[in-house]
C-alpha positions as CSV (number, residue, x, y, z in Angstrom):
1,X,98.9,77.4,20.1
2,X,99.6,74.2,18.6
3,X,102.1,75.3,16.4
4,X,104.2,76.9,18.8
5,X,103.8,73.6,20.9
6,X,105.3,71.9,18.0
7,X,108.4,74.3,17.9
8,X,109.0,74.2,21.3
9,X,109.4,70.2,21.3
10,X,111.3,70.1,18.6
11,X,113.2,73.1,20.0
12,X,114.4,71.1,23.0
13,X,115.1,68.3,21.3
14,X,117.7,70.0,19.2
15,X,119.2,71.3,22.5
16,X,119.3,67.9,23.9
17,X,120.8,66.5,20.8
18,X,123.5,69.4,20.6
19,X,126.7,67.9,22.3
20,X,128.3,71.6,23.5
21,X,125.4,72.4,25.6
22,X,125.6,68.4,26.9
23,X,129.2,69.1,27.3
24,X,128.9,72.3,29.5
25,X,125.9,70.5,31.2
26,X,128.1,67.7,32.4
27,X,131.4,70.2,33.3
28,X,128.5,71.8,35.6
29,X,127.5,68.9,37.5
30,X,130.8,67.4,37.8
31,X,131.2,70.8,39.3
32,X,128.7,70.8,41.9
33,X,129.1,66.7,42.6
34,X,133.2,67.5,43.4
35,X,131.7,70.4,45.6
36,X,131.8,69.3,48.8
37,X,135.9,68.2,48.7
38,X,136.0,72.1,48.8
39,X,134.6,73.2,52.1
40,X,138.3,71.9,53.5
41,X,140.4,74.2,51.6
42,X,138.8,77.3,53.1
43,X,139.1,78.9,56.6
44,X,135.6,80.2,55.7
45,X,132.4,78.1,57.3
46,X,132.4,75.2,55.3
47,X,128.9,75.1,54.5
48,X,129.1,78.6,53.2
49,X,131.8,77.7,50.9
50,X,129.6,74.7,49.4
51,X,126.5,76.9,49.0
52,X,128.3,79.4,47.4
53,X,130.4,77.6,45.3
54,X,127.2,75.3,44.2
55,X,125.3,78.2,43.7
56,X,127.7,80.2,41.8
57,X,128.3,77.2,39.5
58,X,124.8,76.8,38.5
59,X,124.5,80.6,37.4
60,X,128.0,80.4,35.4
61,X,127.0,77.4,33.8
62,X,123.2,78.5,33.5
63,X,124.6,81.7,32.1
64,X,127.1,80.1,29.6
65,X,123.9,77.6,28.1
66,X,121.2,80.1,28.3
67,X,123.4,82.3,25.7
68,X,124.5,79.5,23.2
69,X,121.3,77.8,23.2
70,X,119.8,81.0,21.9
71,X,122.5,83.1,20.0
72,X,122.2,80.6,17.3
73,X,118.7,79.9,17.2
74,X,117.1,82.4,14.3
75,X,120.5,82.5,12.1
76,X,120.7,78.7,12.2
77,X,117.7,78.2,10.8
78,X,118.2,80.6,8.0
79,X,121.3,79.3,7.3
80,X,120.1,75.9,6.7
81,X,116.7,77.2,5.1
82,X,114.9,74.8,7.6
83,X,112.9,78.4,8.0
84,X,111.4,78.4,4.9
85,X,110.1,75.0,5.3
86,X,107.8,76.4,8.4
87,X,106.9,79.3,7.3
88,X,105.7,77.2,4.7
89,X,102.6,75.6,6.6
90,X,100.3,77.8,8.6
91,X,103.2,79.1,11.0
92,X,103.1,82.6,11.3
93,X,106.6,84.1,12.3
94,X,105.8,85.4,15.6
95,X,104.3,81.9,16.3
96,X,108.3,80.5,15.5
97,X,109.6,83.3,17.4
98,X,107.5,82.3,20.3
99,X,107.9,78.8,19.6
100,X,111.7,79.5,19.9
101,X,111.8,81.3,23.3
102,X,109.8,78.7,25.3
103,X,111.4,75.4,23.5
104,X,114.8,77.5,25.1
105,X,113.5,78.2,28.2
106,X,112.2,74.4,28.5
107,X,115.5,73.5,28.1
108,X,116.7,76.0,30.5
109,X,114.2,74.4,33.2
110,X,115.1,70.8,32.0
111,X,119.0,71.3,32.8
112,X,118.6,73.9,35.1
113,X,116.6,71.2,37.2
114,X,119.3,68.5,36.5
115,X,121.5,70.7,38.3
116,X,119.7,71.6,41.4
117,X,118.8,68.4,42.4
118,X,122.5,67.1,42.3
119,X,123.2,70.0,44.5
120,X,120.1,69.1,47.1
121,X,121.5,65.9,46.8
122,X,125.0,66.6,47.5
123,X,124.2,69.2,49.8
124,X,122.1,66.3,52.0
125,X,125.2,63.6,51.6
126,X,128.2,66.0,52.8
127,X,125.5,67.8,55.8
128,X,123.5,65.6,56.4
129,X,120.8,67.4,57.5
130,X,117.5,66.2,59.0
131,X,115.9,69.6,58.2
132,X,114.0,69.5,55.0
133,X,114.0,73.5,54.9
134,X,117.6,73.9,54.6
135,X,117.4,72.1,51.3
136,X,114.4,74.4,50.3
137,X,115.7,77.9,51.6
138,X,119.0,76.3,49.3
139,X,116.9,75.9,45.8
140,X,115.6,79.2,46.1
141,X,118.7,80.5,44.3
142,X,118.2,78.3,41.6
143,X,114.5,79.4,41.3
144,X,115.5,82.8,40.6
145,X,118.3,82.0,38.6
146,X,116.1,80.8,36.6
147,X,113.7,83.3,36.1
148,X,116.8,85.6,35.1
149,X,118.2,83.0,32.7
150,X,114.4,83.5,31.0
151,X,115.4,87.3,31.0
152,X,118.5,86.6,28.8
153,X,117.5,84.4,26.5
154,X,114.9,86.8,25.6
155,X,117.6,89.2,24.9
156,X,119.5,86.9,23.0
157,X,116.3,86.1,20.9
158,X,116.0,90.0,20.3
159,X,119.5,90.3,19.2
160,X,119.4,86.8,17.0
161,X,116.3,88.9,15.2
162,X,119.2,91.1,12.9
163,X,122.5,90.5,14.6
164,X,124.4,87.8,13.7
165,X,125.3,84.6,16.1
166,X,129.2,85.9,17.0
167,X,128.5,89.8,17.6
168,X,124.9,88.7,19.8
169,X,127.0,85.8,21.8
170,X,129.4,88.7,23.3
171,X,126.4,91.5,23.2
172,X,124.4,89.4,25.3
173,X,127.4,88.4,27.8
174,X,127.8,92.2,28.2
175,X,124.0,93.0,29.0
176,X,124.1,90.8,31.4
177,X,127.6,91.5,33.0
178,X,126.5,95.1,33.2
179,X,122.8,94.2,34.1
180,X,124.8,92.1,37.2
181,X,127.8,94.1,38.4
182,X,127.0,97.5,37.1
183,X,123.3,97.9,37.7
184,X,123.7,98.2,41.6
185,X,125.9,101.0,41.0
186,X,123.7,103.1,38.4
187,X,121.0,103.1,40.7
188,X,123.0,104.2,43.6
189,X,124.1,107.3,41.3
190,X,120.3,107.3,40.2
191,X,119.2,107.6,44.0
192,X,121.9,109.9,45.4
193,X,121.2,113.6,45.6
194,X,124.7,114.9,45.4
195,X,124.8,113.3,42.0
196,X,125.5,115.6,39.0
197,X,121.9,115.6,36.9
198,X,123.6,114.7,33.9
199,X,125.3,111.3,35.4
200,X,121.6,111.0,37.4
201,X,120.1,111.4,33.7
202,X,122.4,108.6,32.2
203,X,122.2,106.3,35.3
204,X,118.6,106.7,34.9
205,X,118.3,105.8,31.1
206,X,120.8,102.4,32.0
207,X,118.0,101.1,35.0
208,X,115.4,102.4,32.4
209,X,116.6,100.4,29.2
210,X,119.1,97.4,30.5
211,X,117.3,94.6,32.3
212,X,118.4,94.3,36.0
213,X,120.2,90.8,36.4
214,X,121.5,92.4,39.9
215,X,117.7,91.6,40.9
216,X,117.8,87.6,41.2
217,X,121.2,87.3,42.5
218,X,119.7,86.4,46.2
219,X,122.9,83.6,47.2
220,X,123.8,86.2,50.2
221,X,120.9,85.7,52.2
222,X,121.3,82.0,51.4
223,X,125.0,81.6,52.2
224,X,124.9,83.9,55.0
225,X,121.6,83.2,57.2
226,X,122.3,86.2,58.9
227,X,121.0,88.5,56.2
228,X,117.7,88.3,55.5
229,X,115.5,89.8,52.6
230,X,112.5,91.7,54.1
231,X,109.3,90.2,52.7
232,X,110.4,87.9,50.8
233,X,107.3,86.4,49.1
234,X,106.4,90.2,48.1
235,X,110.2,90.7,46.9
236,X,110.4,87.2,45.3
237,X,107.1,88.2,43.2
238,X,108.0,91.7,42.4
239,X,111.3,90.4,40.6
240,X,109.3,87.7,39.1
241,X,106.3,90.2,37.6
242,X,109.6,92.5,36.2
243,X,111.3,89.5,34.6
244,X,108.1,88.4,32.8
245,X,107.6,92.2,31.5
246,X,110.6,92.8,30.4
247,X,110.6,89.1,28.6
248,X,106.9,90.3,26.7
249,X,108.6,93.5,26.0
250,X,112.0,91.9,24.3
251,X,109.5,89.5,22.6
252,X,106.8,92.1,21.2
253,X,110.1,94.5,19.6
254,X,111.8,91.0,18.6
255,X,108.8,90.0,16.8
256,X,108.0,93.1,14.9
257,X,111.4,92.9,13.8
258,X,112.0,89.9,12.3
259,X,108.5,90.3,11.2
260,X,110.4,92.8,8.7
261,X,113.0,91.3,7.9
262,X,114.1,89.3,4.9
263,X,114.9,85.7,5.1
């Protein structure tokens, strides 16, 4: 355990020290602080316009870090045959694999985090609302944001495991573009009974195979009060169980690979 400890740390220190992610980090927040001048340009509820445009900020961003910080992680560190140094001392590769994931997705937390408490703060300032709750039903987008940012940098450590850093960036963009807009749809042909078996079959092997983004994209019920999600805890912990199975999945086929592989 200690060595993938070790990794981790130094892990997110590299991300910290690594002035694109910074960079994005800070466009995000200046973002979400310049928020609430936007509520005015909208004939929409103004408050709906500053959650969703928070909320939607901290997923692009989120989206944008989570697939950087990992695309480059593995290749990197053949490149500069810093690998060869670890697997030197008693480090066995899927200890560095491991060691990789959670030093990303402590950084993910760590500037995640940054993010949602300038939007609870900002959120308080321009609203200036008494009721703690408000603030709490607001973070829960966040809170699953996150868990799906977990989900894709585990498929951008799979990829990083024998693709290289350009071809993962824009394969993992497109699993979770389809995992997000298209998903919804394939289980709607999946589910329908007047659809052909053959687009039922394929529809069925896309929800089977791609991880379901769609899942943790809850900002409706938050922007809109009106709609509600029924049992939420029992919803909330269902997508949560899925995220962290299809992470140990990714992981497991990742690790036997680049168990394999030459570096």
């Amino acid at each position: 355990m200690r060595p993938i400890l070790s990794i981790a740390a130094t892990t997110v220190g590299e991300a910290i020290r690594r002035r694109v992610l910074l960079v994005i980090l800070l466009i995000g927040v200046l973002f979400i602080v310049v928020a609430p001048g936007l509520g005015i340009l909208s004939a929409r509820s103004e408050t709906t316009v500053l959650r969703a445009f928070m909320l939607g900020v901290i997923q692009g961003v989120s989206m944008i870090i989570a697939v950087i910080l990992t695309v480059y992680m593995i290749p990197n560190e053949i490149e500069r045959r810093t690998i060869y140094t670890i697997l030197s001392k008693p480090v066995q590769r899927w200890q560095f694999l491991v060691g990789k994931y959670l030093g990303a997705v402590l950084s993910l937390l760590l500037m995640m985090s940054m993010m949602s408490a300038v939007m609870g703060v900002m959120f308080f300032l321009q609203q200036q609302s008494k009721n703690p709750g408000e603030i709490a039903d607001l973070l829960k987008g966040p809170a699953m944001y996150f868990i799906q940012m977990c989900l894709l940098a585990a498929v951008g450590i799979f990829f990083s495991t024998f693709l290289p850093p350009l071809v993962n960036f824009f394969l993992s963009i497109g699993v979770f573009l389809v995992g997000t807009f298209f998903n919804p749809l394939f289980q709607t042909l999946q589910e329908n009974k007047n659809t052909a078996p053959m687009v039922k079959l394929i529809a069925q092997g896309v929800n089977t195979f791609l991880p379901n983004f769609a899942n943790y994209n809850v900002q409706n019920p938050i922007i809109n009060p009106t709609q509600q999600i029924q049992n939420e805890g029992r919803y909330f912990l269902g997508v949560t169980v899925y995220g962290v199975v299809y992470i140990s999945i990714l992981l497991i086929i990742g690790i036997l690979i680049f168990d394999r592989r030459e570096v």
